[in-house]
N, C-alpha and C positions, 0 to 999 in steps of 0.2 A: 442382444443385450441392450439396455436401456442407457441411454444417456447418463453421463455421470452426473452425480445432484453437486452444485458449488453453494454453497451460503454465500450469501450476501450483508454484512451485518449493516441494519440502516441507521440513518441519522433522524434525530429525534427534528421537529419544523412545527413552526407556527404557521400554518396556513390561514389567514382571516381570524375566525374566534375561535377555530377548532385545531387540537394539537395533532400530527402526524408519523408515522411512523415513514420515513420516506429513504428510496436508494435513485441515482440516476438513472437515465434511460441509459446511457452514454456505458455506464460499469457496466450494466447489467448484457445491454449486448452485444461488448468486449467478452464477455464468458460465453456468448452466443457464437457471435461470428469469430469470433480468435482461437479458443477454447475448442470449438464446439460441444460443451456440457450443457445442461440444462442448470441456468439459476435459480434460486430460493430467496428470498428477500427475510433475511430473519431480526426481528421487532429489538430494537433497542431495551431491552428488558432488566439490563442490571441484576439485579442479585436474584430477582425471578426469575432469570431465568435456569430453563433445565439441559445444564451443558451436554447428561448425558444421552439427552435424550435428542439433542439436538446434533451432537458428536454420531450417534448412530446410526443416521442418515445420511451424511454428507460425504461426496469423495471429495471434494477441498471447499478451500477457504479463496473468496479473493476479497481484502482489505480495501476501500474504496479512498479516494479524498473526503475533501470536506471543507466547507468552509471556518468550522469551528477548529479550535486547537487543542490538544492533549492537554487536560487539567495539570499544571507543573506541580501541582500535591504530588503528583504520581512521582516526583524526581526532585524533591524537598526544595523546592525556591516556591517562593511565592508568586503571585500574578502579575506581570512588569506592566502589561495595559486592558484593563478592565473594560474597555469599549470592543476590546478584539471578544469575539464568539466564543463560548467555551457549551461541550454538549455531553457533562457529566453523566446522562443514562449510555451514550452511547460507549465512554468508557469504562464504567464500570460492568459493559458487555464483553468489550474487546480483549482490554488486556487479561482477564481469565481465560477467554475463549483461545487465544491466542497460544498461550503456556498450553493449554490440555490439547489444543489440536499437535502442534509440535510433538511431547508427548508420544503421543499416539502414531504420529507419522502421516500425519492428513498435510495435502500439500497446501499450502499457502503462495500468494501470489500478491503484493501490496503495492499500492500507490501513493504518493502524498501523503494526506494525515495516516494512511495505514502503513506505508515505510513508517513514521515516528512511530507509532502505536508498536509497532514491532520493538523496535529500539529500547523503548521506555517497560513493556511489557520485559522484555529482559534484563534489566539493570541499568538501561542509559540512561544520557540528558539529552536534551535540547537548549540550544538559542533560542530565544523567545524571540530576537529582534535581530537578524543577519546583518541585517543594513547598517548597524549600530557597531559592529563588530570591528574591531581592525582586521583590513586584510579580507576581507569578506564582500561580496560584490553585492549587490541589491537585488535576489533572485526572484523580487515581486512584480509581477503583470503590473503593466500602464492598465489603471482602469479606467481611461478616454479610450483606450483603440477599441475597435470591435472584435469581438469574441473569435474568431478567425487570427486576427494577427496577436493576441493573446498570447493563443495557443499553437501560434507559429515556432519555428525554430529561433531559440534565445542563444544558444551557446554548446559548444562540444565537450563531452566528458569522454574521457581518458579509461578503456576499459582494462581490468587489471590482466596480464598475461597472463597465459595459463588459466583462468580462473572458470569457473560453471557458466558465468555469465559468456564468457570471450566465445566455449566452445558452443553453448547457446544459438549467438551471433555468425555462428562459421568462419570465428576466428577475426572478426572485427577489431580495429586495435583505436578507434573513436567512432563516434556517433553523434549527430545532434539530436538536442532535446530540447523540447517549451520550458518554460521554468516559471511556476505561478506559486510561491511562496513566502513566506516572511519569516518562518523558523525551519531549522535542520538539526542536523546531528552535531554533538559537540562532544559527550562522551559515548564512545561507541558500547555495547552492553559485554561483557564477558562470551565469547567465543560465537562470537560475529567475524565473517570473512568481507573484507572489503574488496568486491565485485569491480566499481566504475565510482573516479573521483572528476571536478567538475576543475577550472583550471587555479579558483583559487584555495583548493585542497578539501573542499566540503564532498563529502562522502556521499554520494548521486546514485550506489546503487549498492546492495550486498546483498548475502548467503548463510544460512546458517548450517553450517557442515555437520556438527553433532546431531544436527536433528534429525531421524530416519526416516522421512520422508523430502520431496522436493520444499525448496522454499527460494526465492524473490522474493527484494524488495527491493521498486526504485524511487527515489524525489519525484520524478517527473509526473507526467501523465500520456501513458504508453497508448489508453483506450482512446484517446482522441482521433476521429476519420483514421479506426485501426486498419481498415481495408488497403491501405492506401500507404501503410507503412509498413514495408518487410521487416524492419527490426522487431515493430512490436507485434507483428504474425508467429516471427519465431516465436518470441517471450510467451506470449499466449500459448501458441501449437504446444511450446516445451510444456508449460504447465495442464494443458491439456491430456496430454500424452501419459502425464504424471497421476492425472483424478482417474484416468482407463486402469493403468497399472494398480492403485491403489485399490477402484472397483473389483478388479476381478480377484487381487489378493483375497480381500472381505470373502466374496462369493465363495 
């Protein structure tokens, strides 16, 4: 049997004069080496695109990061700072694709701007500005260190007992995680399971239980030197394990 296909949805990029369709190396072979599926890089397309046609190839989803942030049209506030990145094609890919994968029971697996993207795609909000927040720590990367201590271990979240994530982890009851963000979760979306919270209560990891297929979503960034981290081997393996079952249901 063939590798399972994962989509990749990518970020739209100005490269020099010419515009891009672009995903990491880094996502891409987290579905490689964690997974083991074979990825798909699918084009920021917006309302071109053809969800069912792209739905009927794929045994899951993994949601990437991004430098840019979820349009907060999508969750009625307006734009707190217009200097910050906003990558409008690539949302108006997600959050459809998002809803119909679910749906359908295609597994998803999300990171960063794709944990929000999930969120907001279901009925949440976001903080736009964590730092600003009372009671909220500042969960953005020093951009003087080098990329390495980044994306080093920031702080421990709290995974929830009992939950998908904890038996995931083989029962793990904390974990450290990097932390390179400036928005989160604020209102959680209607029947959302919270997974793994961070110490000062910002929701670092969940589950969506109604959905009939696997689904993750964490803040962090699990795909970083994933070789080299058993937590995010499981998280991968589990969602791996999930695009096989998925395939051969289809078949």
């Amino acid at each position: 049997m063939r590798r399972p296909i994962v989509l990749v949805p990518a970020c739209t990029r100005q490269i020099g004069p010419h515009p891009y369709h672009a995903a990491q190396l880094k996502y891409v072979d987290a579905v490689v080496l964690g997974a083991d599926c074979a990825p798909m890089v699918l084009p920021a397309l917006g309302a071109a695109l053809d969800l069912e046609a792209s739905l009927s190839v794929c045994d899951g989803i993994m949601l990437t990061g991004s430098a840019s942030n979820v349009h907060p049209s999508y969750y009625d506030q307006d734009v707190r700072d217009p200097s910050l990145p906003q990558d409008r094609a690539r949302d108006a890919t997600t959050l459809p694709l998002i809803r119909a994968a679910l749906e359908r029971g295609i597994p998803i697996i999300a990171v960063c701007r794709g944990f929000q993207e999930m969120n907001v795609a279901l009925g949440g909000s976001l903080y736009q500005a964590l730092q600003e927040v009372e009671g909220k720590m500042d969960h953005r990367e020093d951009p003087g260190a080098s990329i390495e201590d980044q994306y080093g271990p920031a702080h421990d979240v709290s995974v929830t007992p009992g939950g998908a994530f904890q038996r995931m982890l083989g029962g793990l009851e904390r974990i450290a995680v990097n932390s390179l963000h400036g928005q989160g979760i604020d209102r959680l979306a209607p029947g959302i399971a919270i997974e793994a919270l961070s110490q000062d209560g910002l929701v670092e990891a969940f589950s969506v239980p109604s959905a009939p297929g696997f689904t993750l979503a964490v803040q962090w960034h699990p795909e970083w030197q994933i070789l080299d981290n058993p937590a995010s081997m499981a998280m991968f393996g589990a969602f791996g394990q999930a695009c096989r079952a998925f395939q051969a249901g289809r078949a």
